[in-house]
GUDOKOL-56894 format. One record per residue: residue in three letters; residue number from 1; x, y, z of N, C-alpha, C in turn. Coordinates in steps of 0.2 Angstrom, whole numbers. Layout:
# residues N
<res = Ala, n = NUM, n_c1 = X, n_c2 = Y, n_c3 = Z, ca_c1 = X, ca_c2 = Y, ca_c3 = Z, c_c1 = X, c_c2 = Y, c_c3 = Z> $
...
# end
This chain:
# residues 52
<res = Unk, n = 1, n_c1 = -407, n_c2 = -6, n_c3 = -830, ca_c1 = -409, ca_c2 = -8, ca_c3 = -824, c_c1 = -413, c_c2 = -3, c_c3 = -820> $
<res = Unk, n = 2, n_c1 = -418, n_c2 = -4, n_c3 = -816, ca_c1 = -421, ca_c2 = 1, ca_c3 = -813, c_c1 = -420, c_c2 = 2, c_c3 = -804> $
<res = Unk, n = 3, n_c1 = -420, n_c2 = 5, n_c3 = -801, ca_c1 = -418, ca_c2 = 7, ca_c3 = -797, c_c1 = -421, c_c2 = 3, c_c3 = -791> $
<res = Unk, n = 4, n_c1 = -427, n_c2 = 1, n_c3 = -792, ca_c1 = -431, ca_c2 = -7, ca_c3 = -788, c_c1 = -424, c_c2 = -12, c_c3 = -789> $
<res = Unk, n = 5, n_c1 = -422, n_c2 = -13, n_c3 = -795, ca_c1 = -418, ca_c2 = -20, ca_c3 = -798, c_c1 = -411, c_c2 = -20, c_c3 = -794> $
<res = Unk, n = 6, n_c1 = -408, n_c2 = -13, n_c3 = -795, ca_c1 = -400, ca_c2 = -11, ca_c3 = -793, c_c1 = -403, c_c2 = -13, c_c3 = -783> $
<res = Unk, n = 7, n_c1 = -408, n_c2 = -8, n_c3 = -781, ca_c1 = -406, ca_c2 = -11, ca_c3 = -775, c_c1 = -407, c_c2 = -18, c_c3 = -771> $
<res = Unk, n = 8, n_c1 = -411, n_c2 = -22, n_c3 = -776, ca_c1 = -412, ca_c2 = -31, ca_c3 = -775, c_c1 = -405, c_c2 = -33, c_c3 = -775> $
<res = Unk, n = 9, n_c1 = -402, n_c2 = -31, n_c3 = -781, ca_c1 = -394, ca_c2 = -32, ca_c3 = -782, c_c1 = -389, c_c2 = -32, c_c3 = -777> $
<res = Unk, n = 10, n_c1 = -388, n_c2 = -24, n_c3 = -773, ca_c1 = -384, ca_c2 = -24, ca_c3 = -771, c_c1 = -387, c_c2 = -28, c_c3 = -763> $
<res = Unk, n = 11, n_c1 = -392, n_c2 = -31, n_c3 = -762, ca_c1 = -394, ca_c2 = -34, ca_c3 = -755, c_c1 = -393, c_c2 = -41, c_c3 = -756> $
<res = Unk, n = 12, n_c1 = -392, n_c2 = -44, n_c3 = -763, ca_c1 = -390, ca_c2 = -51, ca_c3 = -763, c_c1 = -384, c_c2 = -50, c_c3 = -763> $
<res = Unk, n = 13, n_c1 = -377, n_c2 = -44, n_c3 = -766, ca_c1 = -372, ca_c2 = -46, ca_c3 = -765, c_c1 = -370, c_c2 = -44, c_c3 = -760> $
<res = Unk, n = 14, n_c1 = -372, n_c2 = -41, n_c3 = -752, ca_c1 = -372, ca_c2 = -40, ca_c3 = -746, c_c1 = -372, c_c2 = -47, c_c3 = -744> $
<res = Unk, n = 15, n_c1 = -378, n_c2 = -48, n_c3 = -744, ca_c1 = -381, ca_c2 = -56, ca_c3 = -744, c_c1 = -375, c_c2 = -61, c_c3 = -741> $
<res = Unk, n = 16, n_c1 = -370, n_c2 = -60, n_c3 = -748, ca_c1 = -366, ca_c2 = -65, ca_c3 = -749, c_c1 = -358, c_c2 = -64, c_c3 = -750> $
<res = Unk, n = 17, n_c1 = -357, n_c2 = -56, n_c3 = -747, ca_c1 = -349, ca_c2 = -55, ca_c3 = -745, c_c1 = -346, c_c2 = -55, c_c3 = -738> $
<res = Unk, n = 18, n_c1 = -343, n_c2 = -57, n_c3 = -739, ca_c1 = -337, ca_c2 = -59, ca_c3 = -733, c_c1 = -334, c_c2 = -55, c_c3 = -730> $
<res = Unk, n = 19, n_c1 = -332, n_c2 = -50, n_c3 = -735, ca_c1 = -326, ca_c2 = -44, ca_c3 = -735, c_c1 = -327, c_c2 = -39, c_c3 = -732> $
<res = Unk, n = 20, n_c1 = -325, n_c2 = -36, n_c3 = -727, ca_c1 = -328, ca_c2 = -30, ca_c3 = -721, c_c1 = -327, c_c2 = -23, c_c3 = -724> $
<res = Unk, n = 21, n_c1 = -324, n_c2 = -21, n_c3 = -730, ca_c1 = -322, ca_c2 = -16, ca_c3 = -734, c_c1 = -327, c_c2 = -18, c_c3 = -739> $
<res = Unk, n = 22, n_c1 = -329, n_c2 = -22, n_c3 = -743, ca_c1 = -331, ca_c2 = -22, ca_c3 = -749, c_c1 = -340, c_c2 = -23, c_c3 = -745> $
<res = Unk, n = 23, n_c1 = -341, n_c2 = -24, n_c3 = -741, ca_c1 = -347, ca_c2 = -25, ca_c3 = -736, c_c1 = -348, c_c2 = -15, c_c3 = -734> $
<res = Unk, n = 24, n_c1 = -344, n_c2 = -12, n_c3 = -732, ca_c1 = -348, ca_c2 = -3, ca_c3 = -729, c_c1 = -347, c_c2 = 0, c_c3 = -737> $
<res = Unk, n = 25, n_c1 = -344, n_c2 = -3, n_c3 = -742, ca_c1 = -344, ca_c2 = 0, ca_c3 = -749, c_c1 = -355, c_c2 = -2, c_c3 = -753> $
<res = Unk, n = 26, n_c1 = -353, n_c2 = -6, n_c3 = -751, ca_c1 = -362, ca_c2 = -10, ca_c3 = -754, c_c1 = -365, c_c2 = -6, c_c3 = -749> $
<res = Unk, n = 27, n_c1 = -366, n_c2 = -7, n_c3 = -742, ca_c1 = -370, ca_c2 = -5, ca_c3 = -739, c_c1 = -370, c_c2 = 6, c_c3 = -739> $
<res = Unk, n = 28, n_c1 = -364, n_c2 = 10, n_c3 = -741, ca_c1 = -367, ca_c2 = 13, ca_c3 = -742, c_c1 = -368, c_c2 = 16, c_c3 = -750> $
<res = Unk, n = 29, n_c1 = -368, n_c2 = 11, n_c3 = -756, ca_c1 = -371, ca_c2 = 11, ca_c3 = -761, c_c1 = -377, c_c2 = 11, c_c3 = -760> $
<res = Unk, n = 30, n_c1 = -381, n_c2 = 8, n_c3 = -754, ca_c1 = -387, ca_c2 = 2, ca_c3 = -754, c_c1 = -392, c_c2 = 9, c_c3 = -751> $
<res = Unk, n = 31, n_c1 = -389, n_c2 = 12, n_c3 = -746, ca_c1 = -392, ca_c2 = 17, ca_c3 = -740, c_c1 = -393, c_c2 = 23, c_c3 = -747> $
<res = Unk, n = 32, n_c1 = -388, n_c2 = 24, n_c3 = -751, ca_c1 = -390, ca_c2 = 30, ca_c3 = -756, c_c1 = -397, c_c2 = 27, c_c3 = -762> $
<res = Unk, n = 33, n_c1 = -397, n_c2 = 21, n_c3 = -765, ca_c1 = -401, ca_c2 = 18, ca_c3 = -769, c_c1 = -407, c_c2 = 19, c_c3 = -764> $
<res = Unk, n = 34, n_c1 = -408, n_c2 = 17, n_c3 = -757, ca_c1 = -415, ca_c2 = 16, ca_c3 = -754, c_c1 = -416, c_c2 = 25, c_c3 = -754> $
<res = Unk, n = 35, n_c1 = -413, n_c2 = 28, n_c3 = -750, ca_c1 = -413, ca_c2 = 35, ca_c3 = -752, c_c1 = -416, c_c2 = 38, c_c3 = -757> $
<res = Unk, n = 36, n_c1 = -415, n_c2 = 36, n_c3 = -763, ca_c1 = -417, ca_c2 = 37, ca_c3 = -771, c_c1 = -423, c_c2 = 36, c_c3 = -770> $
<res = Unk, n = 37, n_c1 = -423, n_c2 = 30, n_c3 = -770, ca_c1 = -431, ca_c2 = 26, ca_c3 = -770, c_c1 = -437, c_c2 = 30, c_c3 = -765> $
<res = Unk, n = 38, n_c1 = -435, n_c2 = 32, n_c3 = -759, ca_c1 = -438, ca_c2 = 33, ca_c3 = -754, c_c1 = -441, c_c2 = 40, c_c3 = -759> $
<res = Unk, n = 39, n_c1 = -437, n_c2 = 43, n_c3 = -761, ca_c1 = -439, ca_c2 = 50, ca_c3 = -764, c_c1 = -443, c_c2 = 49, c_c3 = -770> $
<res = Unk, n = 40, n_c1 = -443, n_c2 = 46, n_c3 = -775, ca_c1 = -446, ca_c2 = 42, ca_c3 = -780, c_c1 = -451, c_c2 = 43, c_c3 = -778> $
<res = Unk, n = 41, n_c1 = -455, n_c2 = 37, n_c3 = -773, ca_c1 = -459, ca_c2 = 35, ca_c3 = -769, c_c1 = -463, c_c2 = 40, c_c3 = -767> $
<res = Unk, n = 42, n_c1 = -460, n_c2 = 46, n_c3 = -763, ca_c1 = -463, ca_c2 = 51, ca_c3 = -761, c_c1 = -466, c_c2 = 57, c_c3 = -767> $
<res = Unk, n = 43, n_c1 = -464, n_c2 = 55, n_c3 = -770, ca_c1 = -464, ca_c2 = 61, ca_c3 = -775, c_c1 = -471, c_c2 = 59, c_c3 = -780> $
<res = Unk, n = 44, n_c1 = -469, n_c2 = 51, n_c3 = -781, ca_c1 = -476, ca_c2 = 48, ca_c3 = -785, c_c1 = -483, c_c2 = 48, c_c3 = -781> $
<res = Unk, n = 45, n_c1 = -480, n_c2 = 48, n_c3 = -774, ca_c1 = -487, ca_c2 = 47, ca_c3 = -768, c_c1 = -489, c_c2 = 55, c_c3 = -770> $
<res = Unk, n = 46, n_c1 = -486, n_c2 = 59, n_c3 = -769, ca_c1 = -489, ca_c2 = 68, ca_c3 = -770, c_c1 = -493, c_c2 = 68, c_c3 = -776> $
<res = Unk, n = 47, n_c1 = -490, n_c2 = 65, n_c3 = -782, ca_c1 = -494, ca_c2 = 67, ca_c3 = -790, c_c1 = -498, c_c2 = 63, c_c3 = -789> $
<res = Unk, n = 48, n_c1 = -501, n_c2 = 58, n_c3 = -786, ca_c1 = -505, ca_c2 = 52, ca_c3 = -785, c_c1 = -512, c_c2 = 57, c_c3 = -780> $
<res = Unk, n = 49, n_c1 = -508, n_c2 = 60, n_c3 = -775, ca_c1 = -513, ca_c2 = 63, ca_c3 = -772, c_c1 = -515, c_c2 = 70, c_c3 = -776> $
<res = Unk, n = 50, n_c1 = -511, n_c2 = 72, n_c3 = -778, ca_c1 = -514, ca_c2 = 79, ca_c3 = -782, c_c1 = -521, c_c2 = 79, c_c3 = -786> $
<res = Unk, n = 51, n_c1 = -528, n_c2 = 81, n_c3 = -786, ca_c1 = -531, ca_c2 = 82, ca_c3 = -787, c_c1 = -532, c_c2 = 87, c_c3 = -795> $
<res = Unk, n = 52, n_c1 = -528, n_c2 = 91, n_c3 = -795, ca_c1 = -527, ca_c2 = 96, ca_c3 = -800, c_c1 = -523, c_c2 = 93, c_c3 = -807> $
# end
């Protein structure tokens, strides 16, 4: 699974829980995966921009 797929995941099972515990557990699953991502992101936009 890739880390685009894991955080689509944990947004539909946010989406769709009820539970006020099992809800701050996803969401700071979710805040760490976008984190990931963010940094991914940042890193390919650098090697994209590098000229060398």
């Amino acid at each position: 699974m890739t880390l685009y797929q894991h955080i689509q995941e944990l947004r539909a099972e946010l989406w769709n829980c009820n539970d006020a515990e099992e809800i701050r557990q996803i969401e700071a699953e979710l805040k760490i995966a976008e984190m990931q991502q963010a940094a991914l992101d940042e890193t390919f936009s650098a090697w994209l921009e590098d000229p060398g």
